[in-house]
C-alpha positions in Angstrom: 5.6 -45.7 5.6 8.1 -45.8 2.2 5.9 -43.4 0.5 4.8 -40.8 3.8 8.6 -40.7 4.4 8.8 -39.4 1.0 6.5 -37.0 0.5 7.6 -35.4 4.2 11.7 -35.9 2.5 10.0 -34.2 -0.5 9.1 -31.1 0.8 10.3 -27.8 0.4 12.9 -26.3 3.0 14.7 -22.8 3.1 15.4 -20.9 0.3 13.0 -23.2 -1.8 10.1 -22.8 1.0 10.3 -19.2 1.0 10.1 -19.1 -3.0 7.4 -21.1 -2.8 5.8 -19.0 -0.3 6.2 -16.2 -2.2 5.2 -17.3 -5.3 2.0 -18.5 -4.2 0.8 -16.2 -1.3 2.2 -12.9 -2.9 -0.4 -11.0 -0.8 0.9 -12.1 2.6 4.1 -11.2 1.8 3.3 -7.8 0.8 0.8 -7.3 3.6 4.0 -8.7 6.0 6.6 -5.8 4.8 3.9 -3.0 5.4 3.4 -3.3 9.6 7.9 -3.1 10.1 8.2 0.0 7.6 5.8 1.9 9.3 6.9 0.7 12.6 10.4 2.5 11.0 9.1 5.8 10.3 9.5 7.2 13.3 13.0 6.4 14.1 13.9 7.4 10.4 11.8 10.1 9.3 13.7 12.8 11.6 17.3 11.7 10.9 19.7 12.9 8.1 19.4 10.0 6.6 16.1 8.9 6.7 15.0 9.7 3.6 17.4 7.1 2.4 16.0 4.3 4.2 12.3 5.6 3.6 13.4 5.3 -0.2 14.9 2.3 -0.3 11.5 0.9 1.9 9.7 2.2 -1.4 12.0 0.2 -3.5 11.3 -3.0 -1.8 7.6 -1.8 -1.6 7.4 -0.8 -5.4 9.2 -4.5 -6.6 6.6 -6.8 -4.2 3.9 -3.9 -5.4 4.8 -5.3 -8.9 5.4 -8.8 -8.3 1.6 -8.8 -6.4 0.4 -7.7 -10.0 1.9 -10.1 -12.0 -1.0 -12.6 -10.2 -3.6 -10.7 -10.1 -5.7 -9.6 -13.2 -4.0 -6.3 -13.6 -1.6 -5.5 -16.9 2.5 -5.8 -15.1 3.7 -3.9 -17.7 1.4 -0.9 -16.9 2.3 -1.4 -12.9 6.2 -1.3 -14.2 5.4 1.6 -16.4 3.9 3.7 -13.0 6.1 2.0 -10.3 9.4 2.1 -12.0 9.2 6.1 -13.5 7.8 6.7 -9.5 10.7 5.7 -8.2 12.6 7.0 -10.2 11.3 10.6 -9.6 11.6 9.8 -5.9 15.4 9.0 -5.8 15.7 12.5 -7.5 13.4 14.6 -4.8 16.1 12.8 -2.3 19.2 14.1 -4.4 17.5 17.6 -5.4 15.3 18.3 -2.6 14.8 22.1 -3.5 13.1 20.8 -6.5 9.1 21.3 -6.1 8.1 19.7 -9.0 9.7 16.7 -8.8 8.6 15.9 -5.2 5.1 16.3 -6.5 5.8 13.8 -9.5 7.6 11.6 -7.0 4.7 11.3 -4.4 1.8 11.7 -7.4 3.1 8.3 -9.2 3.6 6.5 -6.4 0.0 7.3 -5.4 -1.4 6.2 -8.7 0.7 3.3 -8.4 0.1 2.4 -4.7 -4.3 2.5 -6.0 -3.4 0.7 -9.7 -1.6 -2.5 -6.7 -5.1 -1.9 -4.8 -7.2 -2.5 -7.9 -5.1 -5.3 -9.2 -5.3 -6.9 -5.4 -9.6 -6.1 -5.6 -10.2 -7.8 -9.1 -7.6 -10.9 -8.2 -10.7 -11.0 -5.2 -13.3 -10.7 -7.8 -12.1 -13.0 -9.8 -13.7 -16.6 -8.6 -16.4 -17.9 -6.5 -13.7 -19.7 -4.2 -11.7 -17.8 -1.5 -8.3 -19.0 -1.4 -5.3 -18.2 1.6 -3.9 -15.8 -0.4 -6.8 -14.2 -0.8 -7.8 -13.8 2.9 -4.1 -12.0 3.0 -5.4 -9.8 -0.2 -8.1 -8.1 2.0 -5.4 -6.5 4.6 -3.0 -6.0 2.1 -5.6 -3.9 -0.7 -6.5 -1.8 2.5 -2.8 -1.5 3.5 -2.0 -0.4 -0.1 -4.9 2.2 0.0 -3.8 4.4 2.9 -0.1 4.3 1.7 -1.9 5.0 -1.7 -3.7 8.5 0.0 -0.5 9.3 2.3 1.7 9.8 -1.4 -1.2 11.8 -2.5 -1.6 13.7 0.5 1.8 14.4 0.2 1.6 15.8 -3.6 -1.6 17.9 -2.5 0.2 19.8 0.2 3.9 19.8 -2.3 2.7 22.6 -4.7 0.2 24.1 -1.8 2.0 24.2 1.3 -0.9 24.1 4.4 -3.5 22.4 2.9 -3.1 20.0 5.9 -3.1 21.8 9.6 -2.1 20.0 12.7 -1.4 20.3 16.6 2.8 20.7 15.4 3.9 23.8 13.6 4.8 24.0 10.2 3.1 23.6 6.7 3.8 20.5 5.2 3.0 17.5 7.1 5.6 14.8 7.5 4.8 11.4 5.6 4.0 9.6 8.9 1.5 12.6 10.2 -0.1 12.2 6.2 0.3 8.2 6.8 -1.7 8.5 10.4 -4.4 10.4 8.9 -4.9 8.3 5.7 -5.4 5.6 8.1 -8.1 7.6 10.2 -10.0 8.3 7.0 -11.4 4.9 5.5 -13.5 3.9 8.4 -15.3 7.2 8.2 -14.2 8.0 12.0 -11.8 11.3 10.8 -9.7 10.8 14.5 -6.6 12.5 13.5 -4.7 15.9 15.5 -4.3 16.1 11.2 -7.5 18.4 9.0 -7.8 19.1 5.3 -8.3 22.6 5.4 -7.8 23.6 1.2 -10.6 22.2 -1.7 -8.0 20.3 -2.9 -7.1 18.5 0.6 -11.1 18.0 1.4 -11.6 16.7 -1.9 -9.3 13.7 -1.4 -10.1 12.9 1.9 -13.7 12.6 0.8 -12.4 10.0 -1.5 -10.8 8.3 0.6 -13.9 8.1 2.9 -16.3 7.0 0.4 -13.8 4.1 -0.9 -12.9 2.7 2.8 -17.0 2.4 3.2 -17.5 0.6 -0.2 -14.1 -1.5 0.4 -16.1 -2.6 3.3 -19.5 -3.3 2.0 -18.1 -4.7 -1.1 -15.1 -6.5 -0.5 -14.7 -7.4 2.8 -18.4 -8.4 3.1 -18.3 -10.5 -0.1 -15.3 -12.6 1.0 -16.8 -13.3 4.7 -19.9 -14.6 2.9 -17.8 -16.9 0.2 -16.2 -18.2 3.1 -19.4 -18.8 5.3 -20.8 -20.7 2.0 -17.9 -22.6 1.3 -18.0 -23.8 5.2 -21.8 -24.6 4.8 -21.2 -26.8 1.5 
């Protein structure tokens, strides 16, 4: 009775629980933040200030981004040495928002950024025989990671080439959560967006986009279901 008191006394509460938490299940965490920002966009995108708030989302995004790396195979210094400079260049498209070439650095990092997270997230997957929590959380939050990954790039595609994305609304940039809806129609393959690639460019993507939500299927998704059906077997 002594020693179960103990260990129950022994456990961590609050602030330790939650650093424990995030320390081992980085994924979950990261996978957890995703679901409220883009529940946001809406109520943000269209105000004065919403591209403020859609920054400082990145920030938070770009530092768990980072901190996801730092257990997962991938090199943290070469995830600081994209995120850091991409958010950089996207607090300056929100100060100088005339400047062209800066919003297409902005949204081309954090794209490169967003897929270097994905492929850290894929080979931490990869990387045993045994599927852990964590890694069940990995799976939503690589496939998360991808369509934010494809909205930024979607986004520097139609900077320097206004119209390579057409739409039911007027206009001819798309706003990040029209870009964000159509990533997210793209993977499975289904394409049922009011949102169509209409420049090489623009095409070009989505078709990459397409091809990798297939193989992220077959490959990753399919591989971790039959680790698990194995492990529950043995």
């Amino acid at each position: 009775m002594t020693k179960a008191r103990y260990r129950l006394d022994s456990r961590p509460t609050g602030t330790r629980y939650w650093a424990a938490v995030i320390r081992k299940q980085p994924s979950a965490i990261l996978v957890s933040i995703q679901p409220p920002a883009i529940l946001l966009l809406p109520w943000v995108e269209s105000a004065y200030w919403g591209r403020a708030v859609i920054t400082s989302l990145s920030l938070v995004a770009v530092t768990f981004g980072i901190w996801v790396v730092r257990s997962t195979p991938g090199l943290t210094w070469l995830a600081l040495l994209i995120g850091l400079p991409a958010f950089i260049f996207e607090v300056w498209s929100v100060i100088d928002e005339d400047n062209t070439a800066v919003a297409f650095l902005a949204y081309f990092l954090l794209a490169i950024f967003y897929m270097y997270v994905a492929y850290g997230l894929v080979a931490y997957m990869f990387a045993d025989s045994w599927v852990t929590k964590d890694e069940m959380f990995a799976v939503g939050a690589a496939f998360t990671v991808l369509l934010f990954a494809f909205a930024y790039l979607y986004g520097a595609i139609q900077t320097p080439a206004p119209g390579s994305f057409v739409g039911f609304a007027p206009g001819e940039h798309r706003s990040s959560l029209e870009l964000l809806s159509f990533s997210a129609a793209n993977p499975a393959g289904v394409g049922l967006s009011d949102i169509a690639a209409v420049e090489p460019q623009a095409r070009a993507a989505v078709i990459l986009e397409q091809l990798g939500g297939a193989l992220y299927v077959a490959m990753v998704i399919s591989r971790l279901v039959a680790m698990a059906v194995m492990r529950s077997r043995s």
